[in-house]
C-alpha positions as CSV (number, residue, x, y, z in Angstrom):
1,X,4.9,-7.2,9.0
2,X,1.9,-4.9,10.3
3,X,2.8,-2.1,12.6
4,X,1.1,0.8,14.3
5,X,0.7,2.9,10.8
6,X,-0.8,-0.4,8.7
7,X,-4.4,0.2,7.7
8,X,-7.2,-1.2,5.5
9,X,-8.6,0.7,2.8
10,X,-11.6,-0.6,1.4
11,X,-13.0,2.7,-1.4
12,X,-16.0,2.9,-3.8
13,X,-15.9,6.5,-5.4
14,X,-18.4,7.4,-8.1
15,X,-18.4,10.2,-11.2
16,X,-20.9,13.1,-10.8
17,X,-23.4,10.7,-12.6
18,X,-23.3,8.3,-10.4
19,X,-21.3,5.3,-11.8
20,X,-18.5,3.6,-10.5
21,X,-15.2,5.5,-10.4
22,X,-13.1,3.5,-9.1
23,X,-13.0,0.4,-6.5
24,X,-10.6,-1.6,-4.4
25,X,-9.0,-2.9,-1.3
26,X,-5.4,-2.4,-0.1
27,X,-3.2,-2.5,2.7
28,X,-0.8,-0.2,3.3
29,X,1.9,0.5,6.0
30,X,3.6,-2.9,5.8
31,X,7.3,-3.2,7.4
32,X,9.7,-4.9,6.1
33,X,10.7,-8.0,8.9
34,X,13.8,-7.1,10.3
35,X,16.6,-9.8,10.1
36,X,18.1,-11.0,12.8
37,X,21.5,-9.8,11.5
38,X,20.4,-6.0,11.6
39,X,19.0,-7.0,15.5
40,X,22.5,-8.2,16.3
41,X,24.9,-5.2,15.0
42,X,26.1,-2.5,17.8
43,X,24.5,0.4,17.7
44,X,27.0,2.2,16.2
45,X,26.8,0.4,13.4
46,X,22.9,0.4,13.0
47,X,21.1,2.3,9.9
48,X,18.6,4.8,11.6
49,X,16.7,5.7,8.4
50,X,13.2,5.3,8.9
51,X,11.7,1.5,8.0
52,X,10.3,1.1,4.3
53,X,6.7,0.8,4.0
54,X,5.1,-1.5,1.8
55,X,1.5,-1.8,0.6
56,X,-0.7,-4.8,-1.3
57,X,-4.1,-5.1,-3.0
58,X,-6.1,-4.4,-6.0
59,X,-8.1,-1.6,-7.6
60,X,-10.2,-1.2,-10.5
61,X,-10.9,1.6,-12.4
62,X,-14.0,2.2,-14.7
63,X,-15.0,4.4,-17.4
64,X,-18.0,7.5,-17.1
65,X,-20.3,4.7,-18.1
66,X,-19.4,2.5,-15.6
67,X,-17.6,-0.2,-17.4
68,X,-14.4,-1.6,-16.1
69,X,-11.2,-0.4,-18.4
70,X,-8.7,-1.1,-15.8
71,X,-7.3,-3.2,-13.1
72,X,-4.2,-3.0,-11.5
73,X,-3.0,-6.2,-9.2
74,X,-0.8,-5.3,-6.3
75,X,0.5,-8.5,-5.8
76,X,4.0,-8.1,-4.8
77,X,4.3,-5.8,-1.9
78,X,5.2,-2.3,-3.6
79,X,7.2,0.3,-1.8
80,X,5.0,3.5,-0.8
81,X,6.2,6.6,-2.0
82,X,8.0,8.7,1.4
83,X,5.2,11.3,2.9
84,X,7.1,14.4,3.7
């Protein structure tokens, strides 16, 4: 589910000699849907921990020369690691 804190990261970084780094597009920020079970409990009841946060995409990594040596497929939404 996209919320407030879901963004869109589209990078191209380069080595000093101008090659390719690294590419690739994700999302992050996902939410997890909420079920309509958790909706329905009393409030006493509720979990207050903060919702998990999911990303999805792929990114490519390349050698000093530019050639691809990696690439890493985010197809199943991962969890993001918390930001404190």
């Amino acid at each position: 589910m996209i919320q407030e804190k879901t963004k869109l990261w589209d990078i191209l970084d380069f080595n000093e000699n101008g090659n390719i780094k690294s590419f690739g597009i994700l999302i992050t920020g996902l939410k997890e849907k909420e079920s309509k079970d958790r909706k329905n409990t009393s409030s006493q009841f509720r979990d207050y921990t903060p919702p998990a946060r999911y990303k999805i995409g792929i990114w490519q990594y390349c050698k000093e020369n530019g050639k691809n040596i990696f690439k890493e497929n985010i197809k199943e939404i991962r969890k993001e690691p918390n930001k404190r």
